[in-house]
C-alpha positions as CSV (number, residue, x, y, z in Angstrom):
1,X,49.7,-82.1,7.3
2,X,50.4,-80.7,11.0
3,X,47.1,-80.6,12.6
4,X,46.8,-77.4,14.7
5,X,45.8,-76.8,18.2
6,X,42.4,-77.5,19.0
7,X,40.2,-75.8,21.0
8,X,42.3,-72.7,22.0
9,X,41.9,-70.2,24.2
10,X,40.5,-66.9,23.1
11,X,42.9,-65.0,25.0
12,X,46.2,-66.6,23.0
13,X,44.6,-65.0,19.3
14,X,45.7,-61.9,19.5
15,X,42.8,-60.1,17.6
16,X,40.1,-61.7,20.0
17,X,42.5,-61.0,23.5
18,X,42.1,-57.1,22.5
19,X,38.2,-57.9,21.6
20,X,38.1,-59.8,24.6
21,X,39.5,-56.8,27.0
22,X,36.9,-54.5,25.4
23,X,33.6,-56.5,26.2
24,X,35.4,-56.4,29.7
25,X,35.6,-53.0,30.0
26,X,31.6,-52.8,28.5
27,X,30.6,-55.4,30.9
28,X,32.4,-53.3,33.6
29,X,30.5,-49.8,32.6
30,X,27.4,-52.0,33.1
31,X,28.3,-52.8,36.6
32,X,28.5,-56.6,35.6
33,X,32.0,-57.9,37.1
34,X,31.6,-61.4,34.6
35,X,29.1,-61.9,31.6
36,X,26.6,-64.6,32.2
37,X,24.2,-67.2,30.3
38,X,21.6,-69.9,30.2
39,X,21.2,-72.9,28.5
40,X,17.6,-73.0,26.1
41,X,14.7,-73.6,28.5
42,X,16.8,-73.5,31.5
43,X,16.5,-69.9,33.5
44,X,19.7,-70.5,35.7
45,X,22.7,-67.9,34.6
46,X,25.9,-69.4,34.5
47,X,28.7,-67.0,35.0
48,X,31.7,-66.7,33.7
49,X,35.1,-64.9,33.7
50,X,34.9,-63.4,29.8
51,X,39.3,-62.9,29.6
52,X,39.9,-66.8,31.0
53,X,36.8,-68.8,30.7
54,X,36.5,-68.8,26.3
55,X,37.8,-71.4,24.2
56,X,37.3,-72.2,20.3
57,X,37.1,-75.3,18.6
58,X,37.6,-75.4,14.8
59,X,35.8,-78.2,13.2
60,X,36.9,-77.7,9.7
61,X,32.9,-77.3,8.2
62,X,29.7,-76.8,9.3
63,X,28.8,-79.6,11.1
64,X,24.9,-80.4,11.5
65,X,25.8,-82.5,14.7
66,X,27.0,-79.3,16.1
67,X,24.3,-77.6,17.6
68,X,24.3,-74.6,20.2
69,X,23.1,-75.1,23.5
70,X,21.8,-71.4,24.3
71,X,19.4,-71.2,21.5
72,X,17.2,-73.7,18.9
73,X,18.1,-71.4,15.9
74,X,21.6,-72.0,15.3
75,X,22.0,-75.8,14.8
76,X,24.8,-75.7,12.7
77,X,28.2,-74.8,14.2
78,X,32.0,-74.9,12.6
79,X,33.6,-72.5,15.5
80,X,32.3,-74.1,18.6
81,X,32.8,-71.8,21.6
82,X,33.3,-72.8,24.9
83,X,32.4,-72.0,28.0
84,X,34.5,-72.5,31.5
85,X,32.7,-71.4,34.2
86,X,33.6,-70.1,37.6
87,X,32.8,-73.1,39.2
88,X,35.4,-74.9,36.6
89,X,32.5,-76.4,34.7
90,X,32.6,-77.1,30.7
91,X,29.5,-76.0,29.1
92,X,29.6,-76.4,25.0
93,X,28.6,-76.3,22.3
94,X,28.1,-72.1,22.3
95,X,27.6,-70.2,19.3
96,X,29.2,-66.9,19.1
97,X,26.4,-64.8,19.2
98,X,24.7,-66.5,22.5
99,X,27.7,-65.9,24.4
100,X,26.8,-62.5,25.6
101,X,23.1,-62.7,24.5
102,X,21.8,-62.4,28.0
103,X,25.1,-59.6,29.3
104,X,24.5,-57.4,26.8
105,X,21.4,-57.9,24.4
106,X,20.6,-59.3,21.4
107,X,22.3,-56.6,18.9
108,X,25.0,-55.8,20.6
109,X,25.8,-59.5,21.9
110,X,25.3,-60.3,17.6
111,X,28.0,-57.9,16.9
112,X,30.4,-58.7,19.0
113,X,30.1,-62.2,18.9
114,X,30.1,-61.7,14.6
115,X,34.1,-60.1,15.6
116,X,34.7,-62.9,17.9
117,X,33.9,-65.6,15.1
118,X,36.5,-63.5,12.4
119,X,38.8,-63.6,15.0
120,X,38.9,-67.4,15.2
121,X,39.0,-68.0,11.6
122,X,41.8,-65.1,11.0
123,X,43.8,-67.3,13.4
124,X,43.3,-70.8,11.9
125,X,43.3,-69.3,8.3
126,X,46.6,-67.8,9.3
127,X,48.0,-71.1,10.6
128,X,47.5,-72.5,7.4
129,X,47.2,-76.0,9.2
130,X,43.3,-77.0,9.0
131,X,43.3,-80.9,8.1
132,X,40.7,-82.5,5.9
133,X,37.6,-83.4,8.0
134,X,37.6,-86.6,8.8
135,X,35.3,-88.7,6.6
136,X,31.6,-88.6,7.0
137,X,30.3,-92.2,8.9
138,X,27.4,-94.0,7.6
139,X,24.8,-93.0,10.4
140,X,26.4,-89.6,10.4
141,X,25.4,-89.2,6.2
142,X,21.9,-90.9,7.1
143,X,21.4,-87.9,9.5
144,X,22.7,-85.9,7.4
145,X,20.2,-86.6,4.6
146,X,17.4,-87.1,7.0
147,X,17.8,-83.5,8.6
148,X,18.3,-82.2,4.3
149,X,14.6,-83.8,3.3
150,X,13.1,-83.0,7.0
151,X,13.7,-79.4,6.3
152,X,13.2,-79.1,2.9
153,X,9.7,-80.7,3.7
154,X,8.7,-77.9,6.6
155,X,9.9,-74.9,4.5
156,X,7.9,-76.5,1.3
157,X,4.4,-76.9,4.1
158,X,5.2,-73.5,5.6
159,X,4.6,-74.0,8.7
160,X,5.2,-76.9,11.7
161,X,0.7,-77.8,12.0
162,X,1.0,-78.4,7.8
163,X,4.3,-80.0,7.7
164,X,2.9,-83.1,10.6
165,X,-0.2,-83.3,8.3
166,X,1.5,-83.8,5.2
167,X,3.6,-86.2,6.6
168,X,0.5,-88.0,7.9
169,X,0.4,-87.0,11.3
170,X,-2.5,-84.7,11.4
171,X,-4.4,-86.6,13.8
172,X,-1.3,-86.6,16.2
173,X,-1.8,-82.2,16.4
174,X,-5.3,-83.7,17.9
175,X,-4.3,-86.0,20.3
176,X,-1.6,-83.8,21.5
177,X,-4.5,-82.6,23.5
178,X,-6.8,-85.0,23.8
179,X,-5.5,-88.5,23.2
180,X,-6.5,-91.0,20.8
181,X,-8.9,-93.5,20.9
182,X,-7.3,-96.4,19.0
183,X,-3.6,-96.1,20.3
184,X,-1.7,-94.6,23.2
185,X,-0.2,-91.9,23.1
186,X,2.1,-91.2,25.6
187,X,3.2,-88.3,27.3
188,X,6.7,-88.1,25.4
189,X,5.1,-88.4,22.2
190,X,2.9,-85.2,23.2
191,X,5.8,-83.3,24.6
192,X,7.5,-84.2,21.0
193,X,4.8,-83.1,19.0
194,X,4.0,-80.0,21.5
195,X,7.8,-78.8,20.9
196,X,7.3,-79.5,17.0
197,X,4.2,-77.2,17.0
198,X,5.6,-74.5,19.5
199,X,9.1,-74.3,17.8
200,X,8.6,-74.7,14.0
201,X,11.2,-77.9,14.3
202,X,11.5,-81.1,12.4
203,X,11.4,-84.5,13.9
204,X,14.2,-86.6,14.5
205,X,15.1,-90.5,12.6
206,X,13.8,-91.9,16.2
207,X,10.7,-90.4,16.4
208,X,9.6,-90.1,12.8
209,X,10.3,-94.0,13.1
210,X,8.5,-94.1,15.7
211,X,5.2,-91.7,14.7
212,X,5.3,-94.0,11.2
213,X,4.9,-97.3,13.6
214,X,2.5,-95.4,15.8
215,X,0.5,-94.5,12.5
216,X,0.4,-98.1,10.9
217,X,-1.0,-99.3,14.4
218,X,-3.9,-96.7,14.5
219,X,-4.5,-97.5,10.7
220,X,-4.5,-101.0,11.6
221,X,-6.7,-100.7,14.8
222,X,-9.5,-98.8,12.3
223,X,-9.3,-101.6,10.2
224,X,-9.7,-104.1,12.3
225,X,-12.4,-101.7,14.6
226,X,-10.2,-101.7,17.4
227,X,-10.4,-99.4,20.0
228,X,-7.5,-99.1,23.2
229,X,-10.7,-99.3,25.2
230,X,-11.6,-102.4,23.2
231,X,-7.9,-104.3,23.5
232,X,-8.3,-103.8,26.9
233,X,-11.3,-105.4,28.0
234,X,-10.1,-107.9,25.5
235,X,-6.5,-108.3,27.0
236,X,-8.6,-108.9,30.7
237,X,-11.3,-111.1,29.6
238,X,-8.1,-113.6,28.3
239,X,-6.1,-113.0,31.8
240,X,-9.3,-114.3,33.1
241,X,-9.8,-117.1,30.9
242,X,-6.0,-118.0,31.2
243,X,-6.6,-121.6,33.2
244,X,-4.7,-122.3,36.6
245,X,-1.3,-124.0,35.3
246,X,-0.2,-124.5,39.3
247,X,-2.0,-127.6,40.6
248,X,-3.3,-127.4,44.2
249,X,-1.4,-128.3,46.7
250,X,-3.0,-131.4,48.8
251,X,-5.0,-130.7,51.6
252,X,-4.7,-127.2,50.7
253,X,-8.0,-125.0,51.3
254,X,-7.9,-121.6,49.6
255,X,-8.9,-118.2,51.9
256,X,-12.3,-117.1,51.6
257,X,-12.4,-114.1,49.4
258,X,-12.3,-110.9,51.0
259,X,-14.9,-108.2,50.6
260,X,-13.5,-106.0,48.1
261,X,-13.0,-102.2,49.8
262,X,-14.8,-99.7,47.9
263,X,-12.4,-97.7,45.1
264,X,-11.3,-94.7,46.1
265,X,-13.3,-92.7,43.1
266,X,-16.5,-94.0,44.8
267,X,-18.7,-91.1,45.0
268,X,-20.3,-90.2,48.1
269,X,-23.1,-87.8,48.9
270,X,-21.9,-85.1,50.7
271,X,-23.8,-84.8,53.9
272,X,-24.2,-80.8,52.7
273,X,-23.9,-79.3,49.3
274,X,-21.3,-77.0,49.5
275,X,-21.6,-73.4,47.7
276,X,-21.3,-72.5,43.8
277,X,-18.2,-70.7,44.3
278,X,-16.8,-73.7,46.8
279,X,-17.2,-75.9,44.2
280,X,-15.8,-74.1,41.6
281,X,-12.7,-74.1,43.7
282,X,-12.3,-77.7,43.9
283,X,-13.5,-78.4,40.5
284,X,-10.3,-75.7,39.7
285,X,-8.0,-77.9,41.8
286,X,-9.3,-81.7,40.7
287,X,-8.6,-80.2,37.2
288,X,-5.0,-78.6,37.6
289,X,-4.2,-81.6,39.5
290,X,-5.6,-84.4,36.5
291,X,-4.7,-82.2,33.3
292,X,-1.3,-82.1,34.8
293,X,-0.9,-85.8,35.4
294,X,-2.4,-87.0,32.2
295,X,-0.2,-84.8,30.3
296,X,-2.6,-82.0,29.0
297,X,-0.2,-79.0,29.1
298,X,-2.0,-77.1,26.4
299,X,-5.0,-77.8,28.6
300,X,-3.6,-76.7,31.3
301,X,-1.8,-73.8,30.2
302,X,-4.9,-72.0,28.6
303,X,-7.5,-73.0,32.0
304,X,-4.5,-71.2,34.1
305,X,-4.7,-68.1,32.0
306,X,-8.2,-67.4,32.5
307,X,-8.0,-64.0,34.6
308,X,-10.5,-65.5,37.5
309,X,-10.2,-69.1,37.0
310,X,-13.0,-69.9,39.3
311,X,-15.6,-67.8,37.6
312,X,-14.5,-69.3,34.1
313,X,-14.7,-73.0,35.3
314,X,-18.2,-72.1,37.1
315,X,-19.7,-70.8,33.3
316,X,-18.0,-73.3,30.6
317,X,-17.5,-76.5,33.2
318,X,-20.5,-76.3,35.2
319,X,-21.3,-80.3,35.2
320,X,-18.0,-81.1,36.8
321,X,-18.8,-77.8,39.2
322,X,-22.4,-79.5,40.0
323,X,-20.7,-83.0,40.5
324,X,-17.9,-81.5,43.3
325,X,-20.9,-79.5,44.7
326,X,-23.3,-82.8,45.5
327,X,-20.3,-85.3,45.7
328,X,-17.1,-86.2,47.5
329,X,-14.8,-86.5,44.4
330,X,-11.4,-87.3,44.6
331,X,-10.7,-87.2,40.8
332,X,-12.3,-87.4,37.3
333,X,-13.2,-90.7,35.3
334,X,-10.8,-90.4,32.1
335,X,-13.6,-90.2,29.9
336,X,-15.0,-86.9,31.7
337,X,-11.3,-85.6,31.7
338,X,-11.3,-86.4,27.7
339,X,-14.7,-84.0,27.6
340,X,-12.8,-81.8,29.5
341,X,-10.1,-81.1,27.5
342,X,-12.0,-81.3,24.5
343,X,-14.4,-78.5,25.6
344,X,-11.2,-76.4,26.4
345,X,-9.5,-76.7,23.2
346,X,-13.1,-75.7,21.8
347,X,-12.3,-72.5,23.5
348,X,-8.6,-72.5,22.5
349,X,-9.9,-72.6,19.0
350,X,-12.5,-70.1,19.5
351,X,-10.3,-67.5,20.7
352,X,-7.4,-67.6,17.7
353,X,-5.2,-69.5,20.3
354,X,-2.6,-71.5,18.8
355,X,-2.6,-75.5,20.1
C-alpha cells in the first residue's frame, strides 16, 4: 500500500487553505499581522505566518507518545500540527486547538482548530492511502500499559494528594516542603512531586522506579533507626578512622597545622542591635535567599504573598527576627531553616492553602 505524503502543508488541503484564509482575515480585523504562541510554562510568543508556517502529520492512531507542547491536557495526539516560525524554526508537536489559543481565545481558538482537525482527516480519508501503524515496540507497550494503570489509579483516588498516598508516597507530599529525615530528597524529586500535586498528573516508569527505591531506603533506614544525620556522622567517623595507606616519605617532616579560620556562619555580636523593623528586613532577605536554595518553593511562594512581608515575618518568625537583630548572620543552620518551613506550612494549612 502507497504510503501518502507525510506531514503536508495546510495550505495544499484545499478545505483547510480556505479555513486558513479566514483566520487570516480574523487575525487581520484584530490588528494581528501573524497568530502567535507559547510553549507550557514558557511566556515567550512565537510568531508565525498562519497561510505558510502549518503542517500536519498523520500518525494513523492516537499515539500516547504524542503529546502537545502548548498545553498538559492533551497528551494524546494522531494529527500532529506543526509549527514553522518566522525565524524558520520547527516547533511540534501542536494540537489543533492550541494553535490559536493565545491569537484568538480559548473558544474561538477550539472552534477553529475542531475545523482545522476535519480538514486533515477529510484529506487523508480521501487519499485512501493510510498504512497500518507500524507495530508497537516492547518499551513503547510497557509505556503504554504503565500510562493505562497510572491513570486509571488517579481517576480511581480522585485527586493527585490521594493518588501519591495510595501508592505509598504520602510522606513524599511532606517532604516536598520540608525534607526528610531518613533519606534525601533532592530538589528534582520535589519539583516532581510539586508538579504532580499542582497539575493532577501521574508519574512516569523513571520516577515511580525511582520513588519505590527511594521508599524501600526510608523503610529500611526506620528499621535499622537510621537517620541522614546519623549516616553522616557515621560516614565521617570511618573517613577518619580510614588509616594512612601512603607511607611517609624519609626525612619528611609534615607542616604544622594551621589554625583553623573561623566558619563563616560564626555568629558575632553586633556592636549595636539594629531595630525591629531592620531586622525583619534581613530576616526577609536571609530567608528568600535559603528557602530558594534549599528548594522550598511552596515555602517561598506563600512567605512572598504575605501583603507586608516584613510585618508578617516580625509576628510568626520573631526568633529568627531576634537572632538578625543581636547577631551578624550570614545564613540559617538547616535545622532552624527545617523549623522555618515547617511553621510556614503550619500557616499554609491554616489558611485552606493548597501545598
Amino acid at each position: 500500500m502507497r504510503m501518502f505524503r507525510n506531514p503536508v502543508r495546510l495550505n495544499e488541503i484545499k478545505k483547510a487553505e480556505s479555513l486558513l484564509l479566514e483566520i487570516k482575515a480574523i487575525l487581520q480585523s484584530k490588528g494581528l499581522g501573524n497568530a502567535v504562541f507559547n510553549k507550557h510554562g514558557d511566556s515567550e510568543l512565537i510568531e508565525f505566518d498562519i497561510l505558510n508556517g502549518l503542517s500536519v502529520h498523520n500518525h494513523g492512531r492516537t499515539q500516547s507518545g504524542i503529546r502537545c507542547i502548548a498545553c498538559p491536557v492533551h497528551p494524546h495526539l494522531q494529527y500532529e500540527f506543526i509549527i514553522e516560525d518566522l525565524e524558520g524554526r520547527i516547533h511540534r508537536p501542536i494540537g489543533s486547538t492550541c494553535i490559536l489559543k493565545r491569537a484568538l481565545g480559548e473558544y474561538e481558538a477550539e472552534q477553529l482548530g475542531k475545523r482545522m482537525r476535519q480538514a486533515a482527516r477529510s484529506y487523508f480519508n480521501a487519499k485512501r492511502q493510510l498504512a497500518p501503524p507500524a507495530p508497537r515496540t516492547a518499551e513503547q507497550r510497557i509505556s503504554d500499559s504503565h500510562a493505562s494503570q497510572q491513570r486509571r489509579l488517579l481517576k480511581e483516588s480522585g485527586n493527585a494528594r490521594a493518588y501519591l498516598t495510595n501508592l505509598g508516597f504520602d510522606w513524599l507530599i511532606m517532604a516536598e516542603i520540608t525534607g526528610d529525615s531518613h533519606v534525601i530528597v533532592t530538589k528534582e524529586d520535589r519539583r516532581v512531586v510539586r508538579g504532580i500535586l499542582q497539575n493532577n498528573q501521574i508519574l512516569s516508569i523513571q520516577d515511580l522506579s525511582r520513588f519505590n527505591q527511594l521508599h524501600q531506603d526510608r523503610e529500611a533506614a526506620i528499621r535499622e533507626g537510621r537517620t541522614v544525620a546519623t549516616d553522616a556522622e557515621a560516614l565521617r567517623i570511618s573517613i577518619a578512622a580510614t588509616p594512612d595507606r601512603i607511607p611517609a616519605r624519609l626525612g619528611y617532616t609534615p607542616p604544622k597545622p594551621q589554625p583553623k579560620k573561623a566558619l563563616n556562619n560564626e555568629l558575632k555580636a553586633r556592636p549595636r542591635q539594629i531595630t525591629e523593623a531592620e531586622g525583619a528586613a534581613l530576616a526577609v532577605k536571609i530567608l528568600r535567599r535559603q528557602l530558594r536554595e534549599s528548594g522550598y518553593e511552596a515555602a517561598l511562594a506563600y512567605l512572598n504573598d504575605q501583603e507586608d512581608v516584613c510585618e508578617w515575618t516580625a509576628q510568626q518568625l520573631q526568633l529568627v527576627v531576634t537572632k538578625c537583630r543581636r547577631y551578624e548572620v550570614k545564613r540559617l543552620p538547616e535545622n532552624e531553616l527545617k523549623l522555618v518551613a515547617e511553621k510556614i506550612r503550619k500557616a499554609m494549612s491554616a489558611e485552606g492553602t493548597v501545598l
